[in-house]
Every structure is written in C-alpha cells, then in structure tokens.
VMD Tcl script that draws the C-alpha trace (Angstrom):
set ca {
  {0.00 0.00 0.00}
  {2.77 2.15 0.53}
  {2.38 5.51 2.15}
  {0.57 7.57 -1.02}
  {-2.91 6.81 0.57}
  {-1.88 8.32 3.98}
  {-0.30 11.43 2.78}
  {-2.93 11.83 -0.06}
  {-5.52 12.83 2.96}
  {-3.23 15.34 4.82}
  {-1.46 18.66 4.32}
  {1.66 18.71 5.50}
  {2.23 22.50 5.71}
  {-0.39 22.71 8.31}
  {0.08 19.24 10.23}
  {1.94 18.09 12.85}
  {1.76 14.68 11.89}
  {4.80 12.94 10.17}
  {4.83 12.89 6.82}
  {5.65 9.51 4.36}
  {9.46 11.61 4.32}
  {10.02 11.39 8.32}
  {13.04 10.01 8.94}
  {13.45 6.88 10.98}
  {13.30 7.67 14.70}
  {16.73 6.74 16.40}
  {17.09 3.43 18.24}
  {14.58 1.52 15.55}
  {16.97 0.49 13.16}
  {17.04 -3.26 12.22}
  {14.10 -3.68 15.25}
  {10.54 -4.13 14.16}
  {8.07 -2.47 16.66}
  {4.64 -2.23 17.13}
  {2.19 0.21 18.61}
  {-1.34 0.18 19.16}
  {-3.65 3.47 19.71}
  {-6.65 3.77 21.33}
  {-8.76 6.07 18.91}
  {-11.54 8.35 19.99}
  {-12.90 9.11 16.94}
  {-16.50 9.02 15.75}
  {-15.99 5.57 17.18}
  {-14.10 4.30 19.60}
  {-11.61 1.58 18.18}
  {-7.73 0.66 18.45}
  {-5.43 1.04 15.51}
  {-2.85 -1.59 15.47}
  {0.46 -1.18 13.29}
  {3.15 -2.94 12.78}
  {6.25 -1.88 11.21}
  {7.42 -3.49 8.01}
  {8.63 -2.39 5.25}
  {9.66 0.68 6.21}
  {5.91 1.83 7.02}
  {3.55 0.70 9.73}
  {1.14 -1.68 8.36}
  {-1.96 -0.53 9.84}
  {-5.59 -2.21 10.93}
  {-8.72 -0.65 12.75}
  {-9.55 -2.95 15.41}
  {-13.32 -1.46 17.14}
  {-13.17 -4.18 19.82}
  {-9.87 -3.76 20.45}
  {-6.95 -6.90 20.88}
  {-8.48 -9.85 23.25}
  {-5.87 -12.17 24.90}
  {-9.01 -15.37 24.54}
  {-8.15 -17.72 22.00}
  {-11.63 -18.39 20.97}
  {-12.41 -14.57 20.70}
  {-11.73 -13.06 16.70}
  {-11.38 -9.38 16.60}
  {-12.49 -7.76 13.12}
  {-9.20 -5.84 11.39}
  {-10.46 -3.25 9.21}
  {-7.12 -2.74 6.89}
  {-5.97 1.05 6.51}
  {-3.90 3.50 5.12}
  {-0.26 2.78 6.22}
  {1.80 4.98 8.68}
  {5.09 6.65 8.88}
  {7.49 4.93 11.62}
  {7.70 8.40 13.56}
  {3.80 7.74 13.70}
  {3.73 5.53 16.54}
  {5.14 8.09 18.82}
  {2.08 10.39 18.67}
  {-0.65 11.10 21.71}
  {-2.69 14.02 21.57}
  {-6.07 15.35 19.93}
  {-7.19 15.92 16.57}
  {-9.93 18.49 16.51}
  {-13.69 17.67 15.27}
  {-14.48 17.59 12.10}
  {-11.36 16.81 10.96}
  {-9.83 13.16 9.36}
  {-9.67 10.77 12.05}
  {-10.87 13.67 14.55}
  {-10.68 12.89 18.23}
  {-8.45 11.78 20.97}
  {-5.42 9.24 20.30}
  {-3.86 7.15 23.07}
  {-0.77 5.24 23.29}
  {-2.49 2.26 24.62}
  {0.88 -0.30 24.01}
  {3.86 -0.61 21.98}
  {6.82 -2.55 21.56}
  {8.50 -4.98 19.21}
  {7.17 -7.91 17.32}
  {8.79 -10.89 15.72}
  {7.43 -12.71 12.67}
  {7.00 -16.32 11.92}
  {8.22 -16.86 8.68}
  {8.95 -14.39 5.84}
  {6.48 -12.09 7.18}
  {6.55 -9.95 3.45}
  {5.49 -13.31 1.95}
  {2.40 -13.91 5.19}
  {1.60 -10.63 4.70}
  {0.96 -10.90 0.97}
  {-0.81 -14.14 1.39}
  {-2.84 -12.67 4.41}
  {-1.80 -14.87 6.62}
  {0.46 -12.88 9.08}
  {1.68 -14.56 12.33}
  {3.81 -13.34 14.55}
  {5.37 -12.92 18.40}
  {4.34 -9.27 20.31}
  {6.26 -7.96 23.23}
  {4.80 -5.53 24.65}
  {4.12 -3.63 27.61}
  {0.67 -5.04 28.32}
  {0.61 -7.53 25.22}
  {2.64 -10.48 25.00}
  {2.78 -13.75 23.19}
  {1.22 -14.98 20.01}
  {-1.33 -13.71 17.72}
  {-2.15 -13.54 13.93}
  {-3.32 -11.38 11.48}
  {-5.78 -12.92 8.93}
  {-7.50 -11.51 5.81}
  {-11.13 -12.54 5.34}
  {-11.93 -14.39 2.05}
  {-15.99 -13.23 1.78}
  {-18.31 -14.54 -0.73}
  {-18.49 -10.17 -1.41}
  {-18.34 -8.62 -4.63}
  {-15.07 -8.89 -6.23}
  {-14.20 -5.84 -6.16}
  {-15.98 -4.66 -2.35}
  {-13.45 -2.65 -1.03}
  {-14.69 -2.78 2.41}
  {-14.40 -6.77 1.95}
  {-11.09 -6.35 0.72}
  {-9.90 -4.66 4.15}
  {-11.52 -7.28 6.68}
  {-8.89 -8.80 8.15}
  {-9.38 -10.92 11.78}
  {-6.99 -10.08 14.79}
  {-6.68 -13.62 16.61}
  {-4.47 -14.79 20.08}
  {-2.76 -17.73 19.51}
  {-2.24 -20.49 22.24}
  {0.62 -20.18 24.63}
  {1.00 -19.10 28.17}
  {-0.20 -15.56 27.68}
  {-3.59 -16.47 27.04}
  {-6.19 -14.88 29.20}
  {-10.30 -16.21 28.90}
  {-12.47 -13.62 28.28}
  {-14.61 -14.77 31.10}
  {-11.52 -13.84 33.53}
  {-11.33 -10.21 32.18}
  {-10.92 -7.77 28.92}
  {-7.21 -6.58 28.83}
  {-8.70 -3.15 27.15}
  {-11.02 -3.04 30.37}
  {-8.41 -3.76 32.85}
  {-5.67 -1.57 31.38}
  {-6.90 1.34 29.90}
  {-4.23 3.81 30.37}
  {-1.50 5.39 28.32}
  {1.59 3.14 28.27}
  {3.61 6.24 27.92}
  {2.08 9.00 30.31}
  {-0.83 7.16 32.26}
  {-3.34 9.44 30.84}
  {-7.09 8.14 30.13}
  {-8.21 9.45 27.09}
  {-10.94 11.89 29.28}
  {-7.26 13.85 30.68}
  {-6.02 13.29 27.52}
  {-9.09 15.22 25.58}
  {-8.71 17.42 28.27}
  {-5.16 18.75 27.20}
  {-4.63 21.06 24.30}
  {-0.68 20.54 24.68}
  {-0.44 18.15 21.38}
  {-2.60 19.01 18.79}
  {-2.14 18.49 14.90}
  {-4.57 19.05 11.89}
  {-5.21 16.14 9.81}
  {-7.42 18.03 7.09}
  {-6.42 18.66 3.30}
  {-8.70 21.67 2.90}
  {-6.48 24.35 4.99}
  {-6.32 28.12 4.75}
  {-4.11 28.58 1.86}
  {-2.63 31.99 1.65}
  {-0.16 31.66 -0.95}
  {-2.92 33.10 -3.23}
  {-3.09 36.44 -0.94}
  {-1.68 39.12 -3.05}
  {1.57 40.47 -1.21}
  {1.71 36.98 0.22}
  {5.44 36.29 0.28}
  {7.31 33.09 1.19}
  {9.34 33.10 4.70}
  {10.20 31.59 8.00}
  {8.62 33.19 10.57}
  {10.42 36.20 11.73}
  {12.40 36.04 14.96}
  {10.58 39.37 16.27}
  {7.20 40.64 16.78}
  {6.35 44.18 15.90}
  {3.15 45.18 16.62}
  {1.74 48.20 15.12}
  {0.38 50.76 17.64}
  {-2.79 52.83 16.94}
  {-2.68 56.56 17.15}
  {-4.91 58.96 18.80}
  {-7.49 61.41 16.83}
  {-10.15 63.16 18.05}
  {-12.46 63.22 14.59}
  {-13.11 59.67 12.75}
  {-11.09 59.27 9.12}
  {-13.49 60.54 6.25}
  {-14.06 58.79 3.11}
  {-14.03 55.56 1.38}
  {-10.79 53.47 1.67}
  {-11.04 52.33 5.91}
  {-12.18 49.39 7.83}
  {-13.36 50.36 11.42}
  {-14.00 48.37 14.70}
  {-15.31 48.49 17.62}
  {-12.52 49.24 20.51}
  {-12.17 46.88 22.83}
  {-11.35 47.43 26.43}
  {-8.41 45.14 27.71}
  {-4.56 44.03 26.80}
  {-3.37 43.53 23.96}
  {-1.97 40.27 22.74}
  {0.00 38.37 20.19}
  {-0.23 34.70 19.64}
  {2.55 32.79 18.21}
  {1.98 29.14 17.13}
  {5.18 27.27 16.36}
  {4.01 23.57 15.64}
  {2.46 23.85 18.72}
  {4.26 25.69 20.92}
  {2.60 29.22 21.73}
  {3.97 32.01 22.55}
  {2.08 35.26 24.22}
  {3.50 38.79 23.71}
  {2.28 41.71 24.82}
  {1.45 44.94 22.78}
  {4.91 45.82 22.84}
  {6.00 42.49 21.35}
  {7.55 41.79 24.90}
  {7.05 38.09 25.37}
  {4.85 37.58 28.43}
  {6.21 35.48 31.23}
  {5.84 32.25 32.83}
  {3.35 32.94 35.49}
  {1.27 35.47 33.31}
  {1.21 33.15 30.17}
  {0.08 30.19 32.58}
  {-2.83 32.66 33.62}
  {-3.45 33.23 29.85}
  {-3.21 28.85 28.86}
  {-6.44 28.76 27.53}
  {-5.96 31.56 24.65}
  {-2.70 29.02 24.08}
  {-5.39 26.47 24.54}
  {-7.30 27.93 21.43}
  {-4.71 28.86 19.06}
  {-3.25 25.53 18.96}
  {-7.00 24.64 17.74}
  {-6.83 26.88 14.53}
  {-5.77 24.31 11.40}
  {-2.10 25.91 11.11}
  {1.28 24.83 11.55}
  {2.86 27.67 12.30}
  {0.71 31.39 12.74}
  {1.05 34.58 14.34}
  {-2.06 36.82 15.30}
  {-2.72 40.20 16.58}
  {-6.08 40.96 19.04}
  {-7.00 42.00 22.52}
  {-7.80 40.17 25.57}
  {-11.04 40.85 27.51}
  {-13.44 40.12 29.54}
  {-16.87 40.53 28.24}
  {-19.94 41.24 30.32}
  {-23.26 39.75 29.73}
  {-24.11 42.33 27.47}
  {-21.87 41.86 25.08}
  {-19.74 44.81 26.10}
  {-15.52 44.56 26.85}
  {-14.67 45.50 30.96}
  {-11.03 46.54 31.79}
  {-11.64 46.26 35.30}
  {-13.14 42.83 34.89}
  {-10.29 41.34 33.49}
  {-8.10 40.11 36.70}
  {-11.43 38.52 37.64}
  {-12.03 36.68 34.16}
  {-7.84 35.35 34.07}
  {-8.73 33.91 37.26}
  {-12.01 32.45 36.57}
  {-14.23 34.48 39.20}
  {-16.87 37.06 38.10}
  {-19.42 37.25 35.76}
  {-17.21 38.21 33.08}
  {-15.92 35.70 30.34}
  {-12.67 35.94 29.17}
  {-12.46 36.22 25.10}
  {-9.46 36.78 23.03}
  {-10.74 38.86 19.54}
  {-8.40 38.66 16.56}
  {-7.89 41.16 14.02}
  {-4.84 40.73 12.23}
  {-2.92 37.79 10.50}
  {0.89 38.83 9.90}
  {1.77 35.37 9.21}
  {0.81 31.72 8.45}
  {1.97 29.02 7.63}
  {5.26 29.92 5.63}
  {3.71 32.82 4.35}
  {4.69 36.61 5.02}
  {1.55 38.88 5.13}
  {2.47 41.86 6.43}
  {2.65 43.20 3.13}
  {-0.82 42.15 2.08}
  {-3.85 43.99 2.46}
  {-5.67 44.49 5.27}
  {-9.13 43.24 3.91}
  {-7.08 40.23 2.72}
  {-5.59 39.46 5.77}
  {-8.42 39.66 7.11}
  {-10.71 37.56 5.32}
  {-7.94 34.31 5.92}
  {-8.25 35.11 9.36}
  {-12.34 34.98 9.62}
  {-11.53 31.89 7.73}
  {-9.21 30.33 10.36}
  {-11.00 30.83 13.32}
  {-14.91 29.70 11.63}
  {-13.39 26.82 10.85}
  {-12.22 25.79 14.28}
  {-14.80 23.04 15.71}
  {-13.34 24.21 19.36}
  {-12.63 28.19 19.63}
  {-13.08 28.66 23.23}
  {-12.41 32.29 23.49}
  {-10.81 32.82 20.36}
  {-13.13 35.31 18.76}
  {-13.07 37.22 15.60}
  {-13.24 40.96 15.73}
  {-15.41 41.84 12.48}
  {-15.04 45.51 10.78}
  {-17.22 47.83 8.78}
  {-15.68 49.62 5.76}
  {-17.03 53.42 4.72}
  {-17.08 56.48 6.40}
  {-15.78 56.59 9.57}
  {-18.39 59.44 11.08}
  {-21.22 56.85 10.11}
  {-19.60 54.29 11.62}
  {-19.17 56.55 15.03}
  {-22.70 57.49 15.12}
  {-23.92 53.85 15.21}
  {-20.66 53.17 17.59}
  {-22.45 56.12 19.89}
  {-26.18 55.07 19.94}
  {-25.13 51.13 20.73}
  {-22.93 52.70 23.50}
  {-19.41 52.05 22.24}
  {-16.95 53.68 23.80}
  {-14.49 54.43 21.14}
  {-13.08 53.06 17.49}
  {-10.34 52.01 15.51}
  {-9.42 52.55 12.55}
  {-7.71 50.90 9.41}
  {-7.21 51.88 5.69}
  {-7.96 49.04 3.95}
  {-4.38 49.21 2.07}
  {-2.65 49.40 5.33}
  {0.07 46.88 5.32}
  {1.07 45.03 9.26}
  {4.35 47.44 10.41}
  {5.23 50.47 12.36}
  {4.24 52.61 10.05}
  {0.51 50.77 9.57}
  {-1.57 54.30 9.91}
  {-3.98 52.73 12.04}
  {-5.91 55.24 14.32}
  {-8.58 55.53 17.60}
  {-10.82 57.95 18.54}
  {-13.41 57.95 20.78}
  {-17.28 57.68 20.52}
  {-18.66 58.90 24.03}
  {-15.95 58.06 26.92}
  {-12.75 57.28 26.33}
  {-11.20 53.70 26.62}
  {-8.03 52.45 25.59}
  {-7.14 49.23 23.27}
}
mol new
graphics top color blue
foreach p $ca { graphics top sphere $p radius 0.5 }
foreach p [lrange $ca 0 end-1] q [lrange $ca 1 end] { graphics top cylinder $p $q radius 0.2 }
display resetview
C-alpha cells in the first residue's frame, strides 16, 4: 500500500503529523516495533500497526486486541503509517480526518513467523508481540468473503486472533482493554487526555491557503514581533478606503503558534512570562486549535460582560475564573501563516484568511473574531455612539502590518483604551 494513501488525505504544511518523508526515529533500526492506539474518533476503536517495510502496516480494530483464543477481533485494513507515527498522543480536533483523541495504549516490538513480506501478501500474518501489556502470540488474517469482487470494504476485513501459549487470558476472567486502559507512555485516560490542548495536529487537506493572498510572500517566521500601535485622533477618518471596529477594552496580545508551541507577547512584542502566560493557557489552549502549523495573530484580551460589552476592570477577575465576566481573546490581524509573510498584504485580505481560520475551528473557546465595517468613519461613530461604544479604531484598507501601519482611535462617548 505504501504511504501515497496516507499522505494523499493530509497537508503537510499545516500538520503536525509525520509525513511519508520522516526520517526513521533513532534506536529503531534493524528492530521491528509495534504500537497500538486507542482512537476516539467518531468511534471508539484501536489502531494496530506494525512496522514493516519501512511503514507501519496498519488495521482498525473497534473491539480492540483480546488475549481469549476463541475470541476473533475484526481488522479493518488502513492507510499505512510513517514509523515516527507511533510516537504520537494528543487530539485531533472535530471535524477533521480521524478527529478525536489518540492514546498510546501499548507498543513494543514484534517478531514474525516466517517471511512475514510473503504472510503478509498471502494474508496470513503470524507473529510474536512484546509488549508492555501484550505479550505472546497472535495472527493477522484476511477474510476471504463470498463479497463482490471488487468490495473494497471486503477487501480490508482482516481478523486479529491470540494464539495459544501461556499468555492467554479467557475472556470470562477479564478484557485486557477493560483492565488496562491507560496510556503506556504518560498514564493518561483518554478523558485527561481530551482534556489537554498541549499536542494538537490538523489532519485536514482543505487548509487556509494563503499563498494566493496578493503580497503573500514566502518566509520563516520572523524572529521578532512588531506590533503596530494605533494613534490617537479626536475626529473619525473621512471617506471611502477604511475598515473600522469596535474598541475593545483590555490588553493587547500576540499569539505565536510554532508547531504547537505558543507564545504570548504583549502589545509591545515583549514576550509575556511564565506565570502570566500560565494565567493566559487557555488563549494558548485555542490557538493551537486553529488548522495551522505555524501562525502569528494580533487581538486584545477581555473580559466581556453579559451584554456583550468589553470590561477593563473585569479582566483580573475573568484570568482567574471568578466574576461574571468571560474571558475572550478577539483577533484582528494575521501577519503570518503558515510559511507565508503577510504583512505586506492587504488588510481586507488578511483579514478575510483570518475569519476563515477561526470559523473553521470546531473548538474556539475564546478565540473570537473581531469583524469591521468599511465606509465612512463618522457613520460608523454614530452607530458606535447610539449602541454605547466607547471608542473606534481605525484601518485603511491598504494598510500593510508594520510600524508605520496608519492605524488610528478615537473615541465615541468616553474614552477607553485598546
């Protein structure tokens, strides 16, 4: 099967995941080893792989291994796996390929009995696990159904059987799924696992692409962040040519995803520290959510009232979860994704593949996105003044994302501060 099938359903400028190029992970040469994860998905099941070939041959199991001799697991065939594969635990969000929570539920190394290319191709694979919770015999056999000849789904059922030895364990005595559920490698059930946002990666083909933004320029991601500050006026921008927004009361804050490690700056472009990003995990939390490899983005931290209004003084009290106020984070600027420079794009641009990222997130927590209106900027403070906004920015819609941006606030009624 090779690895075309498993890299034909993934982007790999967006995804964590290995692709069919990984190199070998050190310590497995000349060692074949297996791994079997438990898979949250839209159905629970256990993917068991084995490494051969260079790949990790790959079955579905939705019982799960059984160490009873009489029991015969169905072995739905996949896609195969890159080697580095079988070191990944974490959660792929909803809606996405495979989305759901992966466990390391064993691993180890496997011998074969026979020319296991040869059993393999006859499908008729037995083999020797060691494991840390399965050991002994078992084989791998492909179903020979009376289906059409060319049923794909009947071409994938394999069976996942124990053979006889002194590791066998009657069902009637206990299921080894049941009895050991944990991660072999951290202990985790998959409920503290789901409940982590620490390893994340996107499995989806369908990204945000902005190579097509115009300005969009190829680049690492730079090594410092530059936000661009907003000046004061006291009259709105006339004429055609600006986006405005609602100001938002609270800090500002940059997120920087690099393969899923965040980083929080503050409006400076100060990185935050220790204590105060650990107050701030869930905006981490959120941007490791958004289907990117590697982002940057540009918005304010608040805590919003009931109303639907931002509250400076509310914010302590929202960080540390007390008070009526919920903490949201809303995003208004995109200087850089996935290997692409955008600070020289346009704003409306940059803006539309941001609205883009964070709609498409099945879990946004308080990642909001801060919407605009383009036109006249007195119209737009009128309507800012009757809903009882306190004051607005400002944006020409050609504005690039530097020091020199232009951007502006003045206020509508009482002044606030963004």
């Amino acid at each position: 099967m090779g690895l075309s099938e498993y890299n034909r359903k993934r982007n790999f400028k967006v995804t964590s995941e290995p692709s069919g190029e990984a190199p070998v992970p050190p310590g497995r040469e000349g060692v074949r080893h297996f791994v079997i994860q438990k898979h949250a998905a839209s159905r629970l099941h256990y993917d068991f792989r084995l490494e051969l070939g260079g790949v990790l041959k790959s079955w579905s199991v939705p019982k799960g291994p059984s160490l009873d001799t009489r029991v015969k697991r169905l072995a739905v065939h996949v896609e195969d796996h890159p080697l580095a594969y079988a070191e990944f635990e974490g959660i792929i969000p909803k809606g996405e390929y495979g989305g759901g929570t992966v466990l390391l539920w064993d691993r180890g190394t496997w011998e074969p009995l026979g020319d296991p290319h040869q059993a393999y191709a006859a499908g008729n694979l037995k083999f020797h696990l060691k494991g840390e919770k399965l050991q002994g015999g078992f084989a791998l056999v492909k179903l020979r159904g009376r289906g059409a000849p060319r049923d794909k789904d009947q071409e994938r059922a394999w069976l996942l059987i124990k053979e006889r030895d002194a590791h066998v364990v009657p069902e009637e005595n206990g299921d080894v799924t049941e009895a050991r559920p944990e991660s072999v490698t951290t202990g985790r059930t998959l409920e503290e696992i789901a409940a982590d946002r620490s390893a994340v990666w996107h499995s989806n083909r369908d990204q945000v692409d902005a190579g097509g933004a115009p300005g969009a320029r190829v680049a690492s991601p730079p090594t410092r962040i530059r936000p661009p500050r907003f000046a004061s006026r006291t009259t709105p921008p006339r004429g055609d040519g600006w986006l405005h927004e609602m100001a938002i009361d609270g800090e500002r804050l940059v997120a920087r995803n690099g393969g899923g490690t965040v980083q929080l700056y503050a409006g400076s472009g100060t990185p935050l520290g220790a204590a105060a990003a650990r107050k701030r995990s869930a905006i981490a939390d959120a941007i490791r959510m958004l289907a990117a490899q590697t982002l940057i983005v540009d918005g304010v931290l608040a805590a919003m009232t009931p109303d639907g209004l931002s509250d400076d003084a509310a914010l302590p009290g929202a960080l540390a979860g007390t008070g009526k106020a919920a903490l949201a984070y809303l995003v208004f600027d995109l200087p850089y994704l996935d290997g692409y420079d955008l600070t020289r794009v346009p704003l409306p641009a940059r803006k539309k593949l941001l609205a883009e990222l964070v709609r498409a997130s099945s879990e946004p927590g308080p990642l909001r996105f801060l919407d605009h209106v383009a036109g006249d900027g007195a119209a737009f403070q009128r309507e800012a003044r009757r809903l009882g906004i306190a004051a607005m920015v400002s944006r020409r819609a050609a504005s690039l994302y530097g020091a020199r941006a232009g951007w502006v606030r003045t206020p509508c009624g009482v002044s606030a501060k963004r």
